[in-house]
C-alpha positions in Angstrom: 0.0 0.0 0.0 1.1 3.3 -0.6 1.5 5.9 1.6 0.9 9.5 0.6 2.6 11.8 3.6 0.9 15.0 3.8 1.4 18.6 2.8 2.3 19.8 6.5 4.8 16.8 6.7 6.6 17.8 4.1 6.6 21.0 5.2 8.2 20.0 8.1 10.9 17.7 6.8 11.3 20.6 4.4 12.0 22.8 7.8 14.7 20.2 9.2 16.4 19.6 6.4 17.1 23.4 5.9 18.5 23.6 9.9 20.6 21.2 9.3 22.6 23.3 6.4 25.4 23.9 8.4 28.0 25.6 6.5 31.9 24.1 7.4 34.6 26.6 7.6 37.7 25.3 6.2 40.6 24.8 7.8 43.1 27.1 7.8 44.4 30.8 8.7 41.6 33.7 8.9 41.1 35.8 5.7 42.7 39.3 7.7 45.8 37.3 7.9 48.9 40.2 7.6 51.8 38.5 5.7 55.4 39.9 7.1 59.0 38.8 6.6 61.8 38.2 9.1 64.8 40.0 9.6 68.1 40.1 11.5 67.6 43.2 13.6 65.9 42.4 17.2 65.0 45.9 17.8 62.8 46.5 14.2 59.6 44.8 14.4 58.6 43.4 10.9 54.4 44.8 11.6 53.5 47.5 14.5 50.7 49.4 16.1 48.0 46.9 15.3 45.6 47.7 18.1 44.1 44.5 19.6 41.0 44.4 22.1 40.5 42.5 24.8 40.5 38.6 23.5 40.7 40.0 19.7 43.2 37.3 17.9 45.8 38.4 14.8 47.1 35.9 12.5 50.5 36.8 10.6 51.7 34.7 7.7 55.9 34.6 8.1 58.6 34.3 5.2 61.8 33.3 7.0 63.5 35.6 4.4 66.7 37.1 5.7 66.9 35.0 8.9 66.2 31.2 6.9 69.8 30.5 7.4 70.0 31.7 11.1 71.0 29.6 14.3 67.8 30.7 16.0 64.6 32.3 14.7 62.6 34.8 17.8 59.3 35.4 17.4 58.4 38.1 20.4 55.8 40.2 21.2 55.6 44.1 23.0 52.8 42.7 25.4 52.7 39.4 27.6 49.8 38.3 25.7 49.0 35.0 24.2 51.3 33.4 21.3 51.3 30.7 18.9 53.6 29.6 16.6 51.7 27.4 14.0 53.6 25.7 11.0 52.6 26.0 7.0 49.7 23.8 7.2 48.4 25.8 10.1 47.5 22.0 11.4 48.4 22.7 15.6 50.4 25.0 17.2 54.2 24.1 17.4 55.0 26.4 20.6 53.3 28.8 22.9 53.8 31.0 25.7 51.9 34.2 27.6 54.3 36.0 29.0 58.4 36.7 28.3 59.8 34.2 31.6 59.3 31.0 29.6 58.3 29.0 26.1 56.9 25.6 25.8 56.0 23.1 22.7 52.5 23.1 22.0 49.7 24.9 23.9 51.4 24.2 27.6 52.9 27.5 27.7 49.7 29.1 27.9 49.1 27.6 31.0 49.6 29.7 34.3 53.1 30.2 35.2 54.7 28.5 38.6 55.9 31.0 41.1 59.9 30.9 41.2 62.0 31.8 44.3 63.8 35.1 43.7 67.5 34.7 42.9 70.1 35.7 40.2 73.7 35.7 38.5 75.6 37.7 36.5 74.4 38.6 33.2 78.0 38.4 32.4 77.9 34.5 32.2 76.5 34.5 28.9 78.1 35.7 25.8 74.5 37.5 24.5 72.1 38.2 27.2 68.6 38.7 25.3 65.5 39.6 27.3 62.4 39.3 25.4 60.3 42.6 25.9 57.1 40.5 26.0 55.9 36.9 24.7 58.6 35.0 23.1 59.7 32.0 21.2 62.9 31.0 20.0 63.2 28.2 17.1 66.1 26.4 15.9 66.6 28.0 12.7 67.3 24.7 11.3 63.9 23.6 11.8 61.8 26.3 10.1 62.1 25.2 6.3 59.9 27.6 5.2 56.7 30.1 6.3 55.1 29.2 9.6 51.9 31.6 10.9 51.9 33.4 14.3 48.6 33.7 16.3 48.4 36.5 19.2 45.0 37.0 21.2 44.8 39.2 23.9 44.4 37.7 26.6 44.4 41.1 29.0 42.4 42.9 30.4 42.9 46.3 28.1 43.5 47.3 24.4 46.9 47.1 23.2 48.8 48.4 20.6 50.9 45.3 19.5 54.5 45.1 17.8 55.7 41.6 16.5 59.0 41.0 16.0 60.7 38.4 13.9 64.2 38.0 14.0 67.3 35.7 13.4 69.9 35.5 15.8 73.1 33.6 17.4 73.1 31.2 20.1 72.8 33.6 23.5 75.0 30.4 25.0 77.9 30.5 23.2 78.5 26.9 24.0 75.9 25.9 21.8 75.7 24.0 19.6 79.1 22.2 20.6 78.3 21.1 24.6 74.9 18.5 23.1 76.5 15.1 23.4 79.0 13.6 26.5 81.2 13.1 23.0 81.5 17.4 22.8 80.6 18.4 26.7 83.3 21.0 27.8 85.3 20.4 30.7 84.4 22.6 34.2 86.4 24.9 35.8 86.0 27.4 38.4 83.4 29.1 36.6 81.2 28.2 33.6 77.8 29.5 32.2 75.3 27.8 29.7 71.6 28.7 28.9 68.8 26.4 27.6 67.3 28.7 24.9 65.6 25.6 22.9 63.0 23.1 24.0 64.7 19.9 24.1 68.5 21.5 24.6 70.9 19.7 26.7 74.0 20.8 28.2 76.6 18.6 29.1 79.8 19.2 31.1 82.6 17.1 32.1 84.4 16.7 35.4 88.1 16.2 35.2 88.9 15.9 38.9 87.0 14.9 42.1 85.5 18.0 43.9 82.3 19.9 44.5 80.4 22.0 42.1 78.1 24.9 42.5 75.1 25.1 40.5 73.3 28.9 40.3 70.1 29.5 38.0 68.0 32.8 37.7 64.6 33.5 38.7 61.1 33.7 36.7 61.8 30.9 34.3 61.7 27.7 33.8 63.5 25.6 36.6 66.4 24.4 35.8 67.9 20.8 37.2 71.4 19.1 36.9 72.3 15.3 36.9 75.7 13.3 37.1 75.9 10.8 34.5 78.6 8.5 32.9 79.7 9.0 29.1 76.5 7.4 27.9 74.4 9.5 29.6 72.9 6.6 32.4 73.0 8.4 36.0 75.5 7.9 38.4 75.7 5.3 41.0 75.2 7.6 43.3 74.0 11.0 44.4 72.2 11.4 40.9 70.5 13.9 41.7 68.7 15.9 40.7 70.4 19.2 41.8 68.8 22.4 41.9 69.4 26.2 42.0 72.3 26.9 45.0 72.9 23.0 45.6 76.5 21.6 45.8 77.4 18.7 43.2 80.0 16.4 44.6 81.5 15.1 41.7 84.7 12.2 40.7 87.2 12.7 37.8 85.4 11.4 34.6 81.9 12.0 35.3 79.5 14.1 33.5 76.8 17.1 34.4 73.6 17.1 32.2 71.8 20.4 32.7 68.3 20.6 31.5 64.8 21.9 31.9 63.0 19.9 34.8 60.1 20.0 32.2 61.8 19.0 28.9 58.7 20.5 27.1 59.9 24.3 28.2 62.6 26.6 27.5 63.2 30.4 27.4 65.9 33.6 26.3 69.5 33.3 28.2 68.2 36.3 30.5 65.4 33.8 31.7 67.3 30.5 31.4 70.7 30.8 32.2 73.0 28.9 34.5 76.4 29.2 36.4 78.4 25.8 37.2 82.0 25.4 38.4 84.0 23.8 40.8 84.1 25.6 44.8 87.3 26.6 45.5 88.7 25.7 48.8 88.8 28.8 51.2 92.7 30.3 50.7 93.7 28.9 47.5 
């Protein structure tokens, strides 16, 4: 038997079908996108004075340009506002952070910072001490093979006006990229300085008689932890550690010191991530 369904039926199935039109936006960056190339001058930003509102989000489209052949690629803001760093398929976000003490891979450094106890060294230590002026990232440049898209949303309370800044630069550690293996660590003395400016960056040092070590980080980024291991990078028999800011290191002739971020996913600029290590000397020599 057939069934005939009825004008106001199909007036209704007419109505559903139409709410269910639901139009897809494609992936990918927003049409406003501002496309801008980098450069090698930290102090010229390559787009300024774009005024953002509270939670307002800018996309910009980046050519590596001068800096493709750098050692590391910046990417900082004027503002401690929210930043992403998204690759050419604008797929996920590669790093993050929200303010200029620390970086992470992926969205984690948008989550609240960790207090940090209060305590310094000398800015001295490193061979370029860079503090970011707001939100920063820092990329190998060997791993940006092309152009990569920056998100910023403020996340304040107030309008800003917003400078971005693109750069490429030199290792702030000037150990880098030499001290990455126990096969390249540099021997301690009575004073030495690294930084860990890239997520994933290890430092390793060597110890070339017994003794004890002093191990000084800075404040307001990420924390900063040392280890002994032997020349294949397994810990030490003992007294492993880890060993944190303004902790003595005993250490024998031979063994290593691998300094790293206690989070492996974070790192930050040599002002917010540096380190002093060296052997104490006894008091009159």
């Amino acid at each position: 038997m057939k069934r005939v369904l009825s004008l106001s039926a199909v007036i209704v199935i007419a109505v559903v079908l139409a709410a269910c039109n639901i139009t897809v936006t494609p992936p990918g960056p927003p049409s406003n996108t501002i496309s801008v190339t980098a450069n090698l001058d930290r102090l010229t930003p390559v787009h300024q004075n774009t005024s953002l509102s509270p939670g307002q989000t800018q996309v910009f489209r980046v050519a590596p340009g001068s800096a493709s052949n750098a050692q590391l690629i910046y990417v900082e803001l004027n503002h401690d506002i929210e930043l992403e760093v998204l690759p050419q398929s604008y797929q996920s976000v590669i790093f993050s952070a929200n303010d200029r003490s620390r970086f992470s891979s992926g969205r984690f450094g948008l989550q609240s910072t960790a207090a940090s106890v209060e305590h310094d060294v000398d800015s001295q230590a490193i061979a370029k001490s860079i503090l970011c002026g707001g939100s920063c990232v820092i990329q190998r440049g060997s791993s940006v093979t092309g152009e990569f898209y920056v998100r910023v949303r403020n996340d304040s309370g107030s309008t800003v006006s917003l400078n971005l800044f693109v750069y490429g630069d030199v290792f702030g550690d000037g150990s880098e990229p030499d001290n990455d293996s126990t096969a390249t660590a540099l021997a301690i003395g009575s004073f030495n300085a690294g930084a860990i400016e890239t997520v994933g960056d290890v430092d390793f040092w060597f110890a070339q008689t017994n003794g004890n070590l002093s191990f000084t980080t800075v404040a307001n980024g990420p924390t900063l932890e040392a280890w002994k291991v032997d020349v294949s990078g397994n810990l030490a028999p003992s007294n492993a550690g880890p060993y944190l800011h303004g902790q003595t290191i005993p250490v024998n002739a031979g063994e290593f010191i691998r300094v790293w971020t206690r989070d492996s996913r974070f790192a930050a600029s040599t002002a917010r991530s540096r380190y002093d290590i060296g052997y104490l000397v006894p008091a009159g020599q």
